[in-house]
N, C-alpha and C positions, 0 to 999 in steps of 0.2 A: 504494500500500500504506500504510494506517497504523496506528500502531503505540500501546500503551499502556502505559507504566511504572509499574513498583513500587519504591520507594527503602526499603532494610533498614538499618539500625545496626546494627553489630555493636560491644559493648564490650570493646576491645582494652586497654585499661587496669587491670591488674588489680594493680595496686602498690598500692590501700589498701584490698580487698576480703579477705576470706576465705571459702572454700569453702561453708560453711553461707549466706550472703547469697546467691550465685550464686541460688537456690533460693527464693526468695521474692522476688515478686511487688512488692510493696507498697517493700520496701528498695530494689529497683531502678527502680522510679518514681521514685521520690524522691531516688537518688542523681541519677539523670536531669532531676532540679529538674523534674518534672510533664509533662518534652514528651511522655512516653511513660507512657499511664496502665498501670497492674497490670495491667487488664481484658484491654488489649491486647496486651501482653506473654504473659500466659497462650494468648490467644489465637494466636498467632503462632510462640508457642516450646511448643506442651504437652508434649513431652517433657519439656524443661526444670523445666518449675514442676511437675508430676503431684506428689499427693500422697506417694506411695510412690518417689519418686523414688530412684535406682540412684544408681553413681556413673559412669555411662554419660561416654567421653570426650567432649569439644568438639567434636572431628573429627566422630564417630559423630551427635551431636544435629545438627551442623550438614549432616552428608549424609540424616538423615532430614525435616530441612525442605527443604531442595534438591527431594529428592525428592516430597513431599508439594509445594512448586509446577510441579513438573515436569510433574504430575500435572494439576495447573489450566490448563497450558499456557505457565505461566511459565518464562522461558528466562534462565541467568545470562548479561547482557550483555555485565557491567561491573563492577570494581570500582575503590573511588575511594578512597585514606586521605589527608583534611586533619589534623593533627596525631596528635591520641592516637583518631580517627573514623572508621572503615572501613565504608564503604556501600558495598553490593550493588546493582545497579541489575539487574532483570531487567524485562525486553519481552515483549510478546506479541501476535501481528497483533489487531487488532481486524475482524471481519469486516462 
């Protein structure tokens, strides 16, 4: 059987953020010092970034991406926190 990984970041650090940044794209690349470009981020989180965005909980955004890879056949495997760094590891058979 083998298997192919997806590795997620999630930003658990929220001591020098405020609620309006969560929300744009561009601010959290670059808080991210560029490892993780806008593009991608929108992509990944569209809830999150949507222009009309609600004030929809963490929990909620985070169970509609769950969802939406659950969908792709991504499975949560794992979770990993190295300091202030919480990765997601999810798996899925490659056929």
């Amino acid at each position: 059987m083998k298997w192919e990984y997806h590795v997620v970041h999630l930003n658990v650090d929220d001591s020098s953020s405020k609620p309006e940044e969560a929300s744009d794209p561009e601010a959290a690349s670059e808080k991210l010092k560029g490892s993780l470009s806008a593009d991608f981020l929108k992509d990944q989180f569209p809830e999150q970034y949507q222009e009309n965005e609600g004030s929809e909980h963490p929990a909620i955004q985070l169970s509609k991406f769950l969802n939406k890879k659950g969908l792709e056949r991504w499975e949560l495997f794992e979770t990993i926190k190295i300091g202030k760094m919480l990765f997601l590891i999810m798996k899925r058979q490659v056929d």
